[in-house]
PDB file of N, CA, C and O in Angstrom:
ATOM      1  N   UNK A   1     -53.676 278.596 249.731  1.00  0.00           N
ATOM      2  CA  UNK A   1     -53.129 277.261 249.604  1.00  0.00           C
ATOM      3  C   UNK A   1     -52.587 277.084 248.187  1.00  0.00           C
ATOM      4  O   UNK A   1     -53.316 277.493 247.283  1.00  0.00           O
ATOM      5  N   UNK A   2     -51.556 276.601 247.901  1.00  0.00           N
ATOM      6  CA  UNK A   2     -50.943 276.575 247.107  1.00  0.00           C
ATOM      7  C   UNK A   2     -51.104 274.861 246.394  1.00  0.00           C
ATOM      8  O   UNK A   2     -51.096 273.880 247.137  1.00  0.00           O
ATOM      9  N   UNK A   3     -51.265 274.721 244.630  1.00  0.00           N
ATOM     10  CA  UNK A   3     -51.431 273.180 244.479  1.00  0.00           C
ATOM     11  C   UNK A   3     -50.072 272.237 244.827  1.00  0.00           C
ATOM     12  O   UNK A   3     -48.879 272.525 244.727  1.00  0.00           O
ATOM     13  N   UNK A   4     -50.760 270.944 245.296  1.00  0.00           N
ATOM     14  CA  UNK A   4     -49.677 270.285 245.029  1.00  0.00           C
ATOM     15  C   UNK A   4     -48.481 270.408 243.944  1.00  0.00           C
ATOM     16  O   UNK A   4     -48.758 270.949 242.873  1.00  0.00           O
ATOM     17  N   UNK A   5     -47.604 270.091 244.091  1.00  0.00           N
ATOM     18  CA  UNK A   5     -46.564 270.139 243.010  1.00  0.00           C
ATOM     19  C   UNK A   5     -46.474 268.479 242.162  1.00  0.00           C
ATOM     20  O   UNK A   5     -46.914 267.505 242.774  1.00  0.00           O
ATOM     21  N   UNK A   6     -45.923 268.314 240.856  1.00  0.00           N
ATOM     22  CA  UNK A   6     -45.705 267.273 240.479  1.00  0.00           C
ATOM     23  C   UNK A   6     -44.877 266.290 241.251  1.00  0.00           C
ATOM     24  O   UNK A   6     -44.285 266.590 242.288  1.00  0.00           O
ATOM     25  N   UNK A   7     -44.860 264.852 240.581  1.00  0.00           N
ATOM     26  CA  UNK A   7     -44.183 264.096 241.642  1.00  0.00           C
ATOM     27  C   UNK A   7     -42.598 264.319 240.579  1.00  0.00           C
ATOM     28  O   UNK A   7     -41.639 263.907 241.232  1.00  0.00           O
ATOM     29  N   UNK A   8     -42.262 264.730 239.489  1.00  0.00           N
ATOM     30  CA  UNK A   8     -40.972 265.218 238.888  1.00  0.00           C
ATOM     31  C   UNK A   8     -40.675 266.367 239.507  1.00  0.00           C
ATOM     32  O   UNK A   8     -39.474 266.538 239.721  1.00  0.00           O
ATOM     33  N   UNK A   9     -41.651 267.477 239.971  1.00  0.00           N
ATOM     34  CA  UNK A   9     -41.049 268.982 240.373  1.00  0.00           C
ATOM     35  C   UNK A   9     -40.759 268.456 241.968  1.00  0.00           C
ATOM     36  O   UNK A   9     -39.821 269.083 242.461  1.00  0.00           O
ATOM     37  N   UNK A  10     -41.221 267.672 242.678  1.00  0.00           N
ATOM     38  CA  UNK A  10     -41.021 266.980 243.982  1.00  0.00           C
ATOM     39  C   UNK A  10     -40.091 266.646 244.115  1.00  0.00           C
ATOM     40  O   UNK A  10     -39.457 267.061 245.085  1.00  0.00           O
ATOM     41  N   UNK A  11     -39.405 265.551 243.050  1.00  0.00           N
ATOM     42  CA  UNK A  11     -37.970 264.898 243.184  1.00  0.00           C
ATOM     43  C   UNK A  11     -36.772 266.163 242.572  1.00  0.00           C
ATOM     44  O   UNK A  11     -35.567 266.029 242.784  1.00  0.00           O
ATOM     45  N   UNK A  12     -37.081 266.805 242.161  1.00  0.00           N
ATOM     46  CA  UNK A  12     -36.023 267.986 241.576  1.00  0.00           C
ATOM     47  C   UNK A  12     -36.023 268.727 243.066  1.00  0.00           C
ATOM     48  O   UNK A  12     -34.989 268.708 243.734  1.00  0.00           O
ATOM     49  N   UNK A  13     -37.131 269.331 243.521  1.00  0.00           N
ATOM     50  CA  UNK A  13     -36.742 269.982 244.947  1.00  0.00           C
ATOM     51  C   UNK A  13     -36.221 268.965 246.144  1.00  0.00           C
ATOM     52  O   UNK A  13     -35.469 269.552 246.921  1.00  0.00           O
ATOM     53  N   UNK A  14     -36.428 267.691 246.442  1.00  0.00           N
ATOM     54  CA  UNK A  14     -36.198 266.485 246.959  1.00  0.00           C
ATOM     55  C   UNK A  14     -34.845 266.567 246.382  1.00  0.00           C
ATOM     56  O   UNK A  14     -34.343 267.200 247.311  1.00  0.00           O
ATOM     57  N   UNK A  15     -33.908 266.409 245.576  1.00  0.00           N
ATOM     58  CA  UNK A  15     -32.468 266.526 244.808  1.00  0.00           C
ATOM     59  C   UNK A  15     -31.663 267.539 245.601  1.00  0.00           C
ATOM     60  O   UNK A  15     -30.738 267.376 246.398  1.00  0.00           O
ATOM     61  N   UNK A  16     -32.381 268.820 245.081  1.00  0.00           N
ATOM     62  CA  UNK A  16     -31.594 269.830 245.361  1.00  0.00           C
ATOM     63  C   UNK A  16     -31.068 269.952 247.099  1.00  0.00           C
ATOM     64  O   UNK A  16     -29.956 269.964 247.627  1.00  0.00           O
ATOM     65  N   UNK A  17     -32.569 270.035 247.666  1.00  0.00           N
ATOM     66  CA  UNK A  17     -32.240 269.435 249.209  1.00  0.00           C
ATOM     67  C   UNK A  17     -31.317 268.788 249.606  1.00  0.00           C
ATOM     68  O   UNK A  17     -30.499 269.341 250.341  1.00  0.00           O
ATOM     69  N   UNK A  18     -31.169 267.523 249.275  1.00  0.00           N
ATOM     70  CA  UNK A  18     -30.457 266.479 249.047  1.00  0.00           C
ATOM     71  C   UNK A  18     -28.655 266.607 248.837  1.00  0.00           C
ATOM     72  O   UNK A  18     -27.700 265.934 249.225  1.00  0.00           O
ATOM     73  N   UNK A  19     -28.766 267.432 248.290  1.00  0.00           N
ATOM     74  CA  UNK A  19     -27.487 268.194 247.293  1.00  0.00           C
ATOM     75  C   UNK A  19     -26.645 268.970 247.842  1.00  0.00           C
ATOM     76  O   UNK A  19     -25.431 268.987 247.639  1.00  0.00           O
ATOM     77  N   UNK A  20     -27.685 270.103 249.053  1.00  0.00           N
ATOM     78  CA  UNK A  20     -27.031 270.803 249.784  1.00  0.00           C
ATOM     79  C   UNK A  20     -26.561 270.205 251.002  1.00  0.00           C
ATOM     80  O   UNK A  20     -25.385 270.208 251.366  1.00  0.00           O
ATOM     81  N   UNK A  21     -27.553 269.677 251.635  1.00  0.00           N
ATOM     82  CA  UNK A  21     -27.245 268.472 253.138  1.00  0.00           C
ATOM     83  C   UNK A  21     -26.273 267.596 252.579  1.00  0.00           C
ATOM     84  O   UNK A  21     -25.368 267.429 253.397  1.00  0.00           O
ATOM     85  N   UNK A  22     -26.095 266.997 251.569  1.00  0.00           N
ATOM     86  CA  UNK A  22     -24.528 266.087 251.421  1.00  0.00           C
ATOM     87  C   UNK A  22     -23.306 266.405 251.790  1.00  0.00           C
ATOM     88  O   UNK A  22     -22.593 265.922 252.669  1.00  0.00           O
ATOM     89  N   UNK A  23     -23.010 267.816 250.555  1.00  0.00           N
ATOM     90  CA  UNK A  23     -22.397 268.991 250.761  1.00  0.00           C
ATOM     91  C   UNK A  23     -22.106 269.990 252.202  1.00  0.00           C
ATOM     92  O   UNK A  23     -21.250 270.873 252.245  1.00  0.00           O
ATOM     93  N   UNK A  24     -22.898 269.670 253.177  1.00  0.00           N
ATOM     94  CA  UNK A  24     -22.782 270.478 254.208  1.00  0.00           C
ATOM     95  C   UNK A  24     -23.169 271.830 253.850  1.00  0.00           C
ATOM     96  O   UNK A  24     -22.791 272.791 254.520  1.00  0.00           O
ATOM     97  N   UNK A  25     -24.006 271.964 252.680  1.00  0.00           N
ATOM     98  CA  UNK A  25     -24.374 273.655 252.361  1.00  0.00           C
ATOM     99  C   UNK A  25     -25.724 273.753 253.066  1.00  0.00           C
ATOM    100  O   UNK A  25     -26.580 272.989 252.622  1.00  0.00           O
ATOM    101  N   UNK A  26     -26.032 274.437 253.941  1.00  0.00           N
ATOM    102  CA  UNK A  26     -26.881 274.513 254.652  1.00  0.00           C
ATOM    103  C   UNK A  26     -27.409 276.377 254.067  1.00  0.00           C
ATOM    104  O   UNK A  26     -27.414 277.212 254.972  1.00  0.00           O
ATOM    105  N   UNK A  27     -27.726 276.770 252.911  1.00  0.00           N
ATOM    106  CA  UNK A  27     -27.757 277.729 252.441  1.00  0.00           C
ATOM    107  C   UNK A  27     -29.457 277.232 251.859  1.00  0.00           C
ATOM    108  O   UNK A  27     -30.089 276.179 251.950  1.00  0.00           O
ATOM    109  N   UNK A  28     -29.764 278.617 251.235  1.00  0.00           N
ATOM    110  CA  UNK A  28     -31.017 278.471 250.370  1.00  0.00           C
ATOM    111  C   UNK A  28     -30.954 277.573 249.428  1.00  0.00           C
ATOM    112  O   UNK A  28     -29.865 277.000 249.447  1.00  0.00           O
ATOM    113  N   UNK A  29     -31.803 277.132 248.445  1.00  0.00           N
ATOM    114  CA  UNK A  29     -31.926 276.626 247.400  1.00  0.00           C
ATOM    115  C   UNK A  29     -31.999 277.455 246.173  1.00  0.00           C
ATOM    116  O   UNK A  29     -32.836 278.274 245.792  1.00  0.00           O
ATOM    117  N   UNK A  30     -30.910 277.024 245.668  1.00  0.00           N
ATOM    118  CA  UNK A  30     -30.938 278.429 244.461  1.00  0.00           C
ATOM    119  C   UNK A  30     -31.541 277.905 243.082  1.00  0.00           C
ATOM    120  O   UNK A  30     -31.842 276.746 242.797  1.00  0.00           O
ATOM    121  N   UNK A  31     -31.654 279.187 242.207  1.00  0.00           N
ATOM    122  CA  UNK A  31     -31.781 278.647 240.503  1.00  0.00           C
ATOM    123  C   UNK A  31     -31.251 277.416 240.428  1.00  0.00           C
ATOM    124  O   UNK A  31     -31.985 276.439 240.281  1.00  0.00           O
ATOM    125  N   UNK A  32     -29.998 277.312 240.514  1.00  0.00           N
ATOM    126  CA  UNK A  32     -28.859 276.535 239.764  1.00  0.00           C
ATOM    127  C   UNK A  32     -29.117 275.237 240.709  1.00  0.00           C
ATOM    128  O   UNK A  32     -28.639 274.236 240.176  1.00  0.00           O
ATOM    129  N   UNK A  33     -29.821 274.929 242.132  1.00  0.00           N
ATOM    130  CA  UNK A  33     -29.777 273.762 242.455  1.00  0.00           C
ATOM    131  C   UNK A  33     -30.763 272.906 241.804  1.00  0.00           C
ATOM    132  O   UNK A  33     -30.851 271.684 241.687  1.00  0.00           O
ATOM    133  N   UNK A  34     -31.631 274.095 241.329  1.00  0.00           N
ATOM    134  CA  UNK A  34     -33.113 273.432 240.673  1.00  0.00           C
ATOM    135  C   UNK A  34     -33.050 273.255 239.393  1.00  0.00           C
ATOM    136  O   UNK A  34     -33.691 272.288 238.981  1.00  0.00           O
ATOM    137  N   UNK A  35     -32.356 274.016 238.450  1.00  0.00           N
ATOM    138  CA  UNK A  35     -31.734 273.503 237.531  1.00  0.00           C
ATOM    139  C   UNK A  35     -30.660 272.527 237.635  1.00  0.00           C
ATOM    140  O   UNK A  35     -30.387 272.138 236.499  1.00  0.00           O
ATOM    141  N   UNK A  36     -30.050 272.056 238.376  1.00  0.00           N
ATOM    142  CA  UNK A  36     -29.311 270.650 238.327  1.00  0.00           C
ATOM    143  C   UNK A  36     -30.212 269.903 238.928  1.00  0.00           C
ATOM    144  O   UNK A  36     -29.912 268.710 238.902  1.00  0.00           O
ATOM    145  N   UNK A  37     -31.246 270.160 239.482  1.00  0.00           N
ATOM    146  CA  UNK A  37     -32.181 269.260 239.813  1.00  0.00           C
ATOM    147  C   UNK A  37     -33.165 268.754 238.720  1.00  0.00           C
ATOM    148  O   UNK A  37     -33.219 267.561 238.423  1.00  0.00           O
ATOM    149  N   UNK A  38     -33.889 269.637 238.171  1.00  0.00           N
ATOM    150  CA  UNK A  38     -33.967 269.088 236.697  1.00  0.00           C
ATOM    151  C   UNK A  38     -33.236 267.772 235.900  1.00  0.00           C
ATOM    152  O   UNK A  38     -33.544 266.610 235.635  1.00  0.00           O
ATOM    153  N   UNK A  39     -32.053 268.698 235.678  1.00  0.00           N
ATOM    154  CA  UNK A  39     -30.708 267.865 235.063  1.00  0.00           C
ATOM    155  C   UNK A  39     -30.481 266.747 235.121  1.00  0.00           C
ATOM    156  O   UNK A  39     -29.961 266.058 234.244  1.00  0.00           O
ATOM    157  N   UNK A  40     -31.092 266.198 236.886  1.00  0.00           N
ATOM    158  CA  UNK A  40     -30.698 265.234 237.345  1.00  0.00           C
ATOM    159  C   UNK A  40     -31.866 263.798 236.974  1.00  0.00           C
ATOM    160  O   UNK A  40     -31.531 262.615 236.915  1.00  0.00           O
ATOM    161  N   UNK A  41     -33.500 264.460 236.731  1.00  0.00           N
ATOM    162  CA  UNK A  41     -34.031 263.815 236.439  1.00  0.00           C
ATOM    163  C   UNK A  41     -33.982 263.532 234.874  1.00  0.00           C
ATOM    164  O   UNK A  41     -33.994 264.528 234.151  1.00  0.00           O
ATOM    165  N   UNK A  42     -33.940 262.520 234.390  1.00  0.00           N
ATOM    166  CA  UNK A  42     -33.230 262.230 232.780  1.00  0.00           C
ATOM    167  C   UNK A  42     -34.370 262.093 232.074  1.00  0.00           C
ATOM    168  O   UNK A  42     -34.668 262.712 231.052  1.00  0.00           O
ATOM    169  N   UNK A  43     -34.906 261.395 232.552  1.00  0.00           N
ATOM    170  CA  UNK A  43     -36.729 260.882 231.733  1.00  0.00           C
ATOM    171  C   UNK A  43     -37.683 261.992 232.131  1.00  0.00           C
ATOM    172  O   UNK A  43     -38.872 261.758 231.912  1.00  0.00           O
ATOM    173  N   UNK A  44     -37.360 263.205 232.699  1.00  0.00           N
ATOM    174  CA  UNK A  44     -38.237 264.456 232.651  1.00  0.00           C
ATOM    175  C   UNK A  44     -38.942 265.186 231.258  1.00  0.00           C
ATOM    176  O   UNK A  44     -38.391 265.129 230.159  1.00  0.00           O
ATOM    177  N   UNK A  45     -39.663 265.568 231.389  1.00  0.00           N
ATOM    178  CA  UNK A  45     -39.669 266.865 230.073  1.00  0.00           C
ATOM    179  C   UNK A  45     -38.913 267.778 230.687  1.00  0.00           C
ATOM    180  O   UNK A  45     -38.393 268.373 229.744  1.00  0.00           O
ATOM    181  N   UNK A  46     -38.534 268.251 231.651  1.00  0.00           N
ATOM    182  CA  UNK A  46     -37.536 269.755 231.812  1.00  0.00           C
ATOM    183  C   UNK A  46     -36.326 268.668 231.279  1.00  0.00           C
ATOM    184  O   UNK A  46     -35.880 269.098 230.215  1.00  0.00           O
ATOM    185  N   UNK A  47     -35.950 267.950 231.507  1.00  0.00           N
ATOM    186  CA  UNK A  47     -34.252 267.509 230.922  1.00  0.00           C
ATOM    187  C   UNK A  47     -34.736 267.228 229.659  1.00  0.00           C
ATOM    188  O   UNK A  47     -34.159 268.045 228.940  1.00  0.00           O
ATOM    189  N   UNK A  48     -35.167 266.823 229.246  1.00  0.00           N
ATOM    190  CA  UNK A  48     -35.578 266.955 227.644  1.00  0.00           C
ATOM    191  C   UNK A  48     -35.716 268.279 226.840  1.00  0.00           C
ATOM    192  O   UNK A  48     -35.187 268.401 225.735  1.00  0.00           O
ATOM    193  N   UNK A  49     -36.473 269.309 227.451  1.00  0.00           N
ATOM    194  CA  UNK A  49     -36.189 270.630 227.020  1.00  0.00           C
ATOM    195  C   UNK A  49     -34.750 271.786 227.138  1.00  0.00           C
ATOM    196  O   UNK A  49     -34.436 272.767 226.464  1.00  0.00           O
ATOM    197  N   UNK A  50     -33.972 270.952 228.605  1.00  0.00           N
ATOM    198  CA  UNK A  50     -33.272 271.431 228.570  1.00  0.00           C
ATOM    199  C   UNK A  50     -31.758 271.102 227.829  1.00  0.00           C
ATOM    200  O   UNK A  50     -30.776 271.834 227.707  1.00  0.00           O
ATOM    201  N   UNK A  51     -32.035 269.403 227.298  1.00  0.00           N
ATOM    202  CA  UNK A  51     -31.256 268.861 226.461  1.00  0.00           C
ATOM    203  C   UNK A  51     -31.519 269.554 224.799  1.00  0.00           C
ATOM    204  O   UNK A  51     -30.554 269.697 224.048  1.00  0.00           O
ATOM    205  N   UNK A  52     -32.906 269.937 224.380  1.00  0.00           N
ATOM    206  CA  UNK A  52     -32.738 270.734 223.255  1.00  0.00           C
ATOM    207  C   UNK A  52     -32.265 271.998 222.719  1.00  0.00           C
ATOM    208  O   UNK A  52     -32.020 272.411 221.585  1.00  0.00           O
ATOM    209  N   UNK A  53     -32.191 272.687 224.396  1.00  0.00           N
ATOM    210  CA  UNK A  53     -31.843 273.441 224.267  1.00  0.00           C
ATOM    211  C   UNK A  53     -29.955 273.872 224.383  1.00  0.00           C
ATOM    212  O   UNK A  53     -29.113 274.721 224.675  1.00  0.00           O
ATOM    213  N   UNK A  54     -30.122 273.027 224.079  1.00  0.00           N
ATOM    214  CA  UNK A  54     -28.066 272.527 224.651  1.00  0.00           C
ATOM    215  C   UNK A  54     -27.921 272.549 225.730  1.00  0.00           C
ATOM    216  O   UNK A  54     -27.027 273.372 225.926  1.00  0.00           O
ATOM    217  N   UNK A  55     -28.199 272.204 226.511  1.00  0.00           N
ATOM    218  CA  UNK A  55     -27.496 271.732 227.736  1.00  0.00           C
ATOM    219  C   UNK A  55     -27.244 270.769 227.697  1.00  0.00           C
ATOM    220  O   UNK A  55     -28.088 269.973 227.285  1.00  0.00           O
ATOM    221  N   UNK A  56     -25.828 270.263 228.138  1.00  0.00           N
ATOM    222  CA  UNK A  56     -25.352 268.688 228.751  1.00  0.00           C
ATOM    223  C   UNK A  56     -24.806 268.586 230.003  1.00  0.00           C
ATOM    224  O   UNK A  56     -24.900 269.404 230.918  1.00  0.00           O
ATOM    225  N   UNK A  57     -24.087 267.275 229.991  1.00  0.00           N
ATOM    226  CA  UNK A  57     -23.534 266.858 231.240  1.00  0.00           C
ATOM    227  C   UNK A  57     -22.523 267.471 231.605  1.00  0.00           C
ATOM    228  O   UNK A  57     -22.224 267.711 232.774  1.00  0.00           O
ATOM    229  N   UNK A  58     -21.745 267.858 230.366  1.00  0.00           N
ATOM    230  CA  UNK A  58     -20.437 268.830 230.757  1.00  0.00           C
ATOM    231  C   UNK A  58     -20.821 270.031 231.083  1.00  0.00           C
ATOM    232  O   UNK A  58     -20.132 270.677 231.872  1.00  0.00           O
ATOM    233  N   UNK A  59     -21.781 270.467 230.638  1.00  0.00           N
ATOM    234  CA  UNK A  59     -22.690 271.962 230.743  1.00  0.00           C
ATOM    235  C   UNK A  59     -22.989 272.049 232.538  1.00  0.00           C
ATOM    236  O   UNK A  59     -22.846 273.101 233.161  1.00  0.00           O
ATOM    237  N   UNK A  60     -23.330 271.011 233.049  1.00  0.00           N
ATOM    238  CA  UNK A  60     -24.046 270.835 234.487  1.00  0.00           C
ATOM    239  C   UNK A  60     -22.379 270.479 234.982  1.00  0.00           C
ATOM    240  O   UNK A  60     -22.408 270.495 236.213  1.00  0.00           O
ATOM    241  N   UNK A  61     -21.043 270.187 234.540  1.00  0.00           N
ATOM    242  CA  UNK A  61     -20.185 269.944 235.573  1.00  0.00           C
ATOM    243  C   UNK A  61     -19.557 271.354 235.570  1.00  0.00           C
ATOM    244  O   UNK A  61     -19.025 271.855 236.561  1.00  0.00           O
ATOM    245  N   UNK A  62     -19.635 271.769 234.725  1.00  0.00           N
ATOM    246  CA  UNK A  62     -19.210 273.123 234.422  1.00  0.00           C
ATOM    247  C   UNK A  62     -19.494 273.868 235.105  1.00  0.00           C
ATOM    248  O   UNK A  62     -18.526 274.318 235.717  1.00  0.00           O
ATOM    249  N   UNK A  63     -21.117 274.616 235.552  1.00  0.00           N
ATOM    250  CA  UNK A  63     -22.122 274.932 236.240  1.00  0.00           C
ATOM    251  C   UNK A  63     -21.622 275.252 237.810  1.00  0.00           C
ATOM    252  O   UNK A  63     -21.189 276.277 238.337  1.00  0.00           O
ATOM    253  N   UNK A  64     -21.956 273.500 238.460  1.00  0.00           N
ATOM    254  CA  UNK A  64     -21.536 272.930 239.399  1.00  0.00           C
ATOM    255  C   UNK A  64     -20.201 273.663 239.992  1.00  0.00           C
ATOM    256  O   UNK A  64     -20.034 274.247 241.063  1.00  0.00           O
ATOM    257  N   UNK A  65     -19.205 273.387 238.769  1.00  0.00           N
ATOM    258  CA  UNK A  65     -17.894 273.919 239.368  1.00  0.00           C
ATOM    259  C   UNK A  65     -17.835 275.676 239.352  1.00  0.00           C
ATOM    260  O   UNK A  65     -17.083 276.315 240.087  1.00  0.00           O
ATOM    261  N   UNK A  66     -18.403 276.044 238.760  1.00  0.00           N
ATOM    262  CA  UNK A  66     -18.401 277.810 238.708  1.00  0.00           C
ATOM    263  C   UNK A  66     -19.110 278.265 240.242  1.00  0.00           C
ATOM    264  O   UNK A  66     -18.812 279.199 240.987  1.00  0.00           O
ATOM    265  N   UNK A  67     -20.105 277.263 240.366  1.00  0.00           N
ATOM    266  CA  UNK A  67     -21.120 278.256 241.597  1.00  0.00           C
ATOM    267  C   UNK A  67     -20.474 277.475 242.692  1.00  0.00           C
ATOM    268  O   UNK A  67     -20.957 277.706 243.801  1.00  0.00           O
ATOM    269  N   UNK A  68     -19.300 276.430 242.647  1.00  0.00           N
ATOM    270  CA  UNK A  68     -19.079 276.503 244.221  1.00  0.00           C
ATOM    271  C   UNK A  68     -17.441 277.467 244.831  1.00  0.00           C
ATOM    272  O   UNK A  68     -16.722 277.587 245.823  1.00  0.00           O
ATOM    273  N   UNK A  69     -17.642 278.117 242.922  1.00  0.00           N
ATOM    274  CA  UNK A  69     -16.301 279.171 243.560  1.00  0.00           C
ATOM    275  C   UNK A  69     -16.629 280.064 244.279  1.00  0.00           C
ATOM    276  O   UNK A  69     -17.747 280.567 244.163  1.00  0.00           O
ATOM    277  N   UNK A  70     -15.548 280.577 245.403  1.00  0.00           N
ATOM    278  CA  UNK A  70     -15.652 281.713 246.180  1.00  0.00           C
ATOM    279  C   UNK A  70     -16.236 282.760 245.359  1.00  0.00           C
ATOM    280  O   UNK A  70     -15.939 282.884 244.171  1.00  0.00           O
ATOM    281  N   UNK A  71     -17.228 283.672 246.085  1.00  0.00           N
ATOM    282  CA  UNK A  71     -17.934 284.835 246.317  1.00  0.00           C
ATOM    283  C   UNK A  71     -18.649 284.388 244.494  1.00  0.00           C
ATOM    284  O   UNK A  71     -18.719 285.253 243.622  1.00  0.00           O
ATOM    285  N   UNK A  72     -18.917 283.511 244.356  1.00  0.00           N
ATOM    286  CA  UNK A  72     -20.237 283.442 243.146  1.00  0.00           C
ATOM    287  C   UNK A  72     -21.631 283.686 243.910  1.00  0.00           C
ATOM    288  O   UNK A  72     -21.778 283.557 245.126  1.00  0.00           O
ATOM    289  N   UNK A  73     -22.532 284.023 243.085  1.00  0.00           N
ATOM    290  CA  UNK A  73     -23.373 284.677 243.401  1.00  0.00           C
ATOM    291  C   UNK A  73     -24.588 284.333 242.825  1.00  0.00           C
ATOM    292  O   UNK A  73     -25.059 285.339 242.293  1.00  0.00           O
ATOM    293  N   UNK A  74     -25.575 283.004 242.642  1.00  0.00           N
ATOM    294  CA  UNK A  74     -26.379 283.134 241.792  1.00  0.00           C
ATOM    295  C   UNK A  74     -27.728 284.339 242.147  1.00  0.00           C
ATOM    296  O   UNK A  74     -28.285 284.645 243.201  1.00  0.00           O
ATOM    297  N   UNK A  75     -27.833 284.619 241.293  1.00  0.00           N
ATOM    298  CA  UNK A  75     -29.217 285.554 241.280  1.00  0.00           C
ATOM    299  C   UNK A  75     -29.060 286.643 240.167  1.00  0.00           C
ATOM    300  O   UNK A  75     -29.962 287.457 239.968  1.00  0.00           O
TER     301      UNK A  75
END
């Protein structure tokens, strides 16, 4: 049995889900959905760490637009 997860790591996988069913991507959940899932929560510590670490908003549209080009590949 595995622990519960946080109610922030909940809404980041809850997002990403979310993200693909909008989209009509009926695919796995990748790195990059969970990292924009992160992204997406603002008052997180992962978006806080990941804001120190430079990431921004243009960083996540950027992202976004690379992995929904043909034959990208995260992994």
């Amino acid at each position: 049995m595995y622990p519960p997860l946080t109610e922030d790591a909940q809404r980041v996988l809850d997002w990403a889900v979310d993200q693909k069913l909008k989209f009509g991507d009926d695919g796995d959940i990748t790195t990059i959905d969970l990292l924009l899932g992160i992204w997406s929560e603002v008052e997180s510590p992962g978006h806080k760490i990941l804001a120190a670490f430079g990431f921004s908003n243009d960083k996540a549209k950027e992202l976004t637009s690379l992995s929904s080009e043909p034959g990208f590949v995260d992994g």
